[in-house]
C-alpha positions in Angstrom: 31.7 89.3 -118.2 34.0 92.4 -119.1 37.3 91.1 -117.6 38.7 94.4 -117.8 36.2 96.1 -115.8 36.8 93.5 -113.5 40.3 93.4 -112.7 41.6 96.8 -113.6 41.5 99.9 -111.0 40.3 102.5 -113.6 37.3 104.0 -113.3 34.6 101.7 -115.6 30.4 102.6 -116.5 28.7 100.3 -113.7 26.8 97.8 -115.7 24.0 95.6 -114.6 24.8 92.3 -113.3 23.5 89.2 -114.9 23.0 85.9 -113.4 25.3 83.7 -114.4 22.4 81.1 -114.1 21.0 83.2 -116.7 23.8 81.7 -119.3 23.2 78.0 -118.4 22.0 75.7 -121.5 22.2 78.6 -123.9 24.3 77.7 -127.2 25.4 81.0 -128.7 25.6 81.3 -132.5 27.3 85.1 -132.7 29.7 84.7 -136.3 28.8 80.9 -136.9 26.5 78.9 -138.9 25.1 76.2 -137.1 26.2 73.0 -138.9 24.2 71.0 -141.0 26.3 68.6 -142.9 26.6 64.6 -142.7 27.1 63.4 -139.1 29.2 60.1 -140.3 31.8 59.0 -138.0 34.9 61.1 -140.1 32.7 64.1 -138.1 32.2 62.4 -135.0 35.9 61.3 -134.5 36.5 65.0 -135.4 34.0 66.5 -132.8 35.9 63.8 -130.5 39.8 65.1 -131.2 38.1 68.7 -130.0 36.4 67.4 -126.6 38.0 64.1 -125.7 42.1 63.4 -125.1 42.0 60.8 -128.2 39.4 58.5 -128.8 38.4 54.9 -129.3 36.3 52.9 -131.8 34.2 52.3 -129.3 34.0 55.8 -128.6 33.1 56.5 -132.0 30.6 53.9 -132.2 28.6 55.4 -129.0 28.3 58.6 -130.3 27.5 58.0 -134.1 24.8 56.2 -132.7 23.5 60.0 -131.4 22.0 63.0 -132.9 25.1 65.5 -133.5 23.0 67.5 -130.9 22.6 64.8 -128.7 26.2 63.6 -128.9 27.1 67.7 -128.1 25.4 67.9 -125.3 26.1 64.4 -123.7 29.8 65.7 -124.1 29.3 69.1 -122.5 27.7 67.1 -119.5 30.2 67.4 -116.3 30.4 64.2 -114.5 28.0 64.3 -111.7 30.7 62.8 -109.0 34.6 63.5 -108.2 36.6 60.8 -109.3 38.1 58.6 -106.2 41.5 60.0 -105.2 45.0 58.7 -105.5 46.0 56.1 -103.2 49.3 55.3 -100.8 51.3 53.1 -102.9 54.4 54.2 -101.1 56.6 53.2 -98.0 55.5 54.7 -94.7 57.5 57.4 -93.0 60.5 56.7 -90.7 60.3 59.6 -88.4 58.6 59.3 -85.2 55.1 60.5 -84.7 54.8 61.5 -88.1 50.8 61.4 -89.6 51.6 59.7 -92.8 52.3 56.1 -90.7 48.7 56.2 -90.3 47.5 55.9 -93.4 47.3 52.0 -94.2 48.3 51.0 -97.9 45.6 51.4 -100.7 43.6 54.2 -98.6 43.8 57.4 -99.7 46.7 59.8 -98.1 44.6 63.5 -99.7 43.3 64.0 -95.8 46.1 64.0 -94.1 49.1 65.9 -94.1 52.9 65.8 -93.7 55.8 67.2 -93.4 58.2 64.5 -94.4 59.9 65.6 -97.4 61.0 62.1 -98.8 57.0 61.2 -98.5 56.2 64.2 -100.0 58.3 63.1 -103.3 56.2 60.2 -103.1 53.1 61.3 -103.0 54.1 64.2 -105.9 54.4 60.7 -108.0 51.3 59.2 -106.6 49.3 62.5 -107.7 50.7 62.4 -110.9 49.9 58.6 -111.5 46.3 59.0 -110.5 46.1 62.0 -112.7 47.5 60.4 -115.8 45.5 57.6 -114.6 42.4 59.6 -115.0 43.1 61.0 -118.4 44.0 57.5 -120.0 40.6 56.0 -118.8 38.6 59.5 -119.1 34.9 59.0 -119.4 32.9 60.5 -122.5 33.1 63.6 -121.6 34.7 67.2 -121.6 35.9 67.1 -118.1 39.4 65.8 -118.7 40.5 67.9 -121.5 39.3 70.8 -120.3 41.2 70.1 -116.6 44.1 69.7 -118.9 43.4 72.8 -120.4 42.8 74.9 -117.4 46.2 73.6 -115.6 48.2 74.9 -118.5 46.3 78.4 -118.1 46.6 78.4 -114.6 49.7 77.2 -114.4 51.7 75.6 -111.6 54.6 72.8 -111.1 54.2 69.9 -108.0 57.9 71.1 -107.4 57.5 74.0 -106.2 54.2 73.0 -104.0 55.6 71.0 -102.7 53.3 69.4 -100.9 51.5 66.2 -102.0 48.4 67.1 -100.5 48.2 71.1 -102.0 49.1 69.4 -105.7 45.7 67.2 -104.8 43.9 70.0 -103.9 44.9 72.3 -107.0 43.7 69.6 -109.2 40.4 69.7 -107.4 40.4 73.6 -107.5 40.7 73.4 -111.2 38.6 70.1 -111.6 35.6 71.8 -109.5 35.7 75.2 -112.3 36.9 73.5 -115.3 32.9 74.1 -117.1 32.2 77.1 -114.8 32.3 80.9 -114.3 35.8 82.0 -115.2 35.2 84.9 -112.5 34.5 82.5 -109.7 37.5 80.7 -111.2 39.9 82.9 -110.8 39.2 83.6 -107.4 39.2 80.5 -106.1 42.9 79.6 -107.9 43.6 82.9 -106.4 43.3 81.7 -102.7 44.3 77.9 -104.0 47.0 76.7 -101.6 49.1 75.3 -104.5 48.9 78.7 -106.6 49.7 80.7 -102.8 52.7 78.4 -103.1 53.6 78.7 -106.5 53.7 82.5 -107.1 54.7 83.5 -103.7 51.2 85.0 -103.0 51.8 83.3 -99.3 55.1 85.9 -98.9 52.8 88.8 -99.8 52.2 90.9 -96.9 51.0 94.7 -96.1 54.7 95.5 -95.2 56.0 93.9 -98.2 53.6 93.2 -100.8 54.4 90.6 -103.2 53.8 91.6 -107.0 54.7 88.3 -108.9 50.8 86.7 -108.3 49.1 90.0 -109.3 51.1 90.6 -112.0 50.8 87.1 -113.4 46.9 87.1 -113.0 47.0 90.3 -114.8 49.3 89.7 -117.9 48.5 85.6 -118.1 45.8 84.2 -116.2 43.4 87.5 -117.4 43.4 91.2 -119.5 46.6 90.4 -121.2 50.1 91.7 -121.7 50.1 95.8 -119.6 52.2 98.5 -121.4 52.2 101.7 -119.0 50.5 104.0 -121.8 46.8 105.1 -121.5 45.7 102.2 -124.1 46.9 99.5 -122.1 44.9 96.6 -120.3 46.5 97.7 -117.0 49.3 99.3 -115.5 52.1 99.3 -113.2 50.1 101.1 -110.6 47.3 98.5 -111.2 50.3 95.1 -110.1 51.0 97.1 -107.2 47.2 97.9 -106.3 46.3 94.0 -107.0 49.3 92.8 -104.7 48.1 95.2 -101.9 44.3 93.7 -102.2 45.7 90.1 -101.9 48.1 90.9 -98.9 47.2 88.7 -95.8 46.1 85.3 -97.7 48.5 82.1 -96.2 49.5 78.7 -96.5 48.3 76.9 -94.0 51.0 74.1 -93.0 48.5 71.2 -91.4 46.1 71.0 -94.1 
């Protein structure tokens, strides 16, 4: 994919589209030499520094006991299920008729919503215990690191969401697309509650669009850095075009 073409408003050749299922379970070799040295375990704890957050001996063990092709792809394999999610852990709210009294203790609080901001703060803690949770006990696999990696691209704060319930659901925006199609990607962090949250895309409106989302999809999350000269990735004229595509997208307050 030509992110360029993508994004930017200039005129580009129209190319023909292939299927992203087209790329799935290719390895591509372009400018490398596929490597054919020892596979001892100074390799494979190497291979794991790259794919895993640390790793243990018995890590090491389980893979040296692979092919390095084997051990490749069994790391490249997404986990087939969504981890269980956090968990009240936290006092119940004191204000009357508020939803968050009806979650019992130990079940999980991601379904329901509120708008009690001192249960808010707690559930911002719960989310980031169950997430740390996660990456301390990460199976043997990609999928943590590259969640990891993907939050620090796409990158947000829980507070400024806010909400306990939108941080959840960011992590599962990113979670769901961490091995996927960056194009899909970035339109679903796009529409994300948390990112409508974080970069005021919720304020953006027809009457007064909102350029700090489009111009940080533009310069960060995308083409790179815009200079207005004919050479550049994008242009002023292409923030204000972007805003006024992505006017009319809101935060919805009960979910």
């Amino acid at each position: 994919m030509d992110r360029r073409d993508f994004l930017t408003t200039k005129k580009a050749p129209i190319k023909k589209a292939i299927p992203f299922e087209a790329y799935q379970g290719a390895r591509v070799f372009s400018n490398t030499v596929p490597y054919t040295g020892p596979w001892t375990s100074n390799e494979v704890l190497h291979l794991l520094r790259r794919t895993m957050i640390g790793a243990t001996k018995a890590d090491v063990d389980f893979f040296a006991g692979m092919t390095m092709n084997d051990a490749v792809d069994y790391l490249l394999s997404a986990p087939a299920t969504a981890p269980n999610p956090p968990v009240k852990t936290y006092n119940n709210s004191t204000n009357v008729g508020d939803p968050d009294a009806t979650v019992a203790q130990g079940s999980t609080w991601v379904n329901t919503n509120t708008t009690d901001g001192g249960i808010d703060q707690q559930r911002r803690q719960s989310f980031k215990n169950w997430w740390v949770g996660l990456l301390l006990n990460q199976e043997r696999n990609i999928q943590e690191k590259m969640v990891l990696f993907w939050h620090n691209h796409f990158a947000t704060e829980t507070v400024e969401i806010r909400r306990g319930i939108w941080c959840y659901q960011n992590n599962v925006t990113i979670r769901n697309n961490a091995l996927g199609n960056f194009k899909i990607f970035t339109k679903d962090i796009t529409i994300d509650t948390g990112m409508l949250r974080y970069l005021n895309g919720y304020l953006n409106t027809k009457t007064a669009p909102d350029e700090n989302y489009a111009r940080e999809m533009l310069e960060l999350f995308t083409v790179g850095k815009g200079i207005d000269n004919a050479s550049a990735p994008f242009i002023e004229a292409d923030v204000l075009a972007a805003a006024r595509v992505l006017t009319g997208w809101q935060v919805n307050n009960s979910n």
